[in-house]
N, C-alpha and C positions, 0 to 999 in steps of 0.2 A: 137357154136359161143360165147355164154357166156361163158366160160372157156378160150377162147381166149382173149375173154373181163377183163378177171380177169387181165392179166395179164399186165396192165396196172396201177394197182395199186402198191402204193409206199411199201402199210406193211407188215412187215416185217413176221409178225405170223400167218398172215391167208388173201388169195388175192380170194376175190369175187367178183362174174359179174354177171348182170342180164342186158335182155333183155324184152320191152314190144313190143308184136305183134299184130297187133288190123288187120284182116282180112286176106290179106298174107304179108302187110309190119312190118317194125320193126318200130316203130311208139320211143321209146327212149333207149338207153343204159346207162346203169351204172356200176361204180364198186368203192368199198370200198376207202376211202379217206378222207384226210381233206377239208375242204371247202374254195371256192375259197380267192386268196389272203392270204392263210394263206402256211407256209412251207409244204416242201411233206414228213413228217417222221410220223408216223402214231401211232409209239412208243417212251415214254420217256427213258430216261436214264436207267430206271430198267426194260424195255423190255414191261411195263404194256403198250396196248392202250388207249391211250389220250381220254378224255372223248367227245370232240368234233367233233372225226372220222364219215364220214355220212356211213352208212353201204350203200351197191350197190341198193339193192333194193328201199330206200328214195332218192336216188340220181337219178335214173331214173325216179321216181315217179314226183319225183320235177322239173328236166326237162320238164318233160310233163305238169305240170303247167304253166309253162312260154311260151306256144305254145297255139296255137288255137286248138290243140289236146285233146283230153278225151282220157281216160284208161278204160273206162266204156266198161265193156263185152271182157276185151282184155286178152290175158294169160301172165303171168311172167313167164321167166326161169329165172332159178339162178343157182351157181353154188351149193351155200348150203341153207340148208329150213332155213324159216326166222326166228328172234327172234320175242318175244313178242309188242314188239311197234312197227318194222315194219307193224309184221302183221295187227294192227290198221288202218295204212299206207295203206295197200294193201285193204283193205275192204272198206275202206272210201275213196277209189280215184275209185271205182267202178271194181276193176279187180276180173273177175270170173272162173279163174283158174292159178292154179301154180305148175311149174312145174321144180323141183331141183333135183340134182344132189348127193348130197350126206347127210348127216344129223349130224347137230349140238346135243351137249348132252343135250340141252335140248329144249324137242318136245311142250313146252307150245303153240307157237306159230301157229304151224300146227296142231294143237285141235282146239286153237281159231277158225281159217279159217273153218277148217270145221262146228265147229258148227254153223259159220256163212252162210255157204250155199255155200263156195268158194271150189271147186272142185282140188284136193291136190292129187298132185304123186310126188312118188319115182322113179325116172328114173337112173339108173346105168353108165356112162360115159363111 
């Protein structure tokens, strides 16, 4: 479902989705984007992304902010393992496992997780 979820995003170079699942519901979705009220182009003029793009996993995170929901004990799938400030994101909003798709070059972030105690797979699509 997150990989379907990706495909809802606008960018151009890389289209990510994550899902949070807190017992058997889907409790928020996300995927890669600009933030609301702003245009849907994700890249400027020379292809680079905008430094304001929310990556999928802050964007479902953050939706579950603004609900009477917790993420606390919930899993994330995504479509790719997170970056380094997501992972922040993911550790501090209480989610204790995650579960991606395929892997970015660089695996800072899924070190982090784990040595935080957050339970991290590689699952093949």
């Amino acid at each position: 479902m997150a990989a379907e979820w990706s495909k809802l995003s606008y960018c151009q170079r890389r289209q990510v989705g994550a899902l949070i699942v807190k017992g058997r519901s889907i409790i928020s979705d996300g995927y890669n984007g600009t933030p609301s009220g702003f245009e849907n182009f994700c890249e400027d003029e020379e292809g680079y992304t905008k430094w304001y793009v929310l990556h999928a996993e802050a964007n479902a995170i953050l939706k579950v902010a603004s609900t009477t929901q917790s993420c606390e004990g919930a899993t994330l799938y995504l479509t790719m393992s997170p970056c380094r400030e997501c992972s922040k994101l993911i550790h501090q909003a209480g989610i204790r496992r995650v579960v991606y798709a395929s892997e970015y070059k660089d695996l800072s972030g899924v070190e982090f997780l784990r040595k935080a105690g957050v339970e991290v797979e590689l699952v093949g699509l």
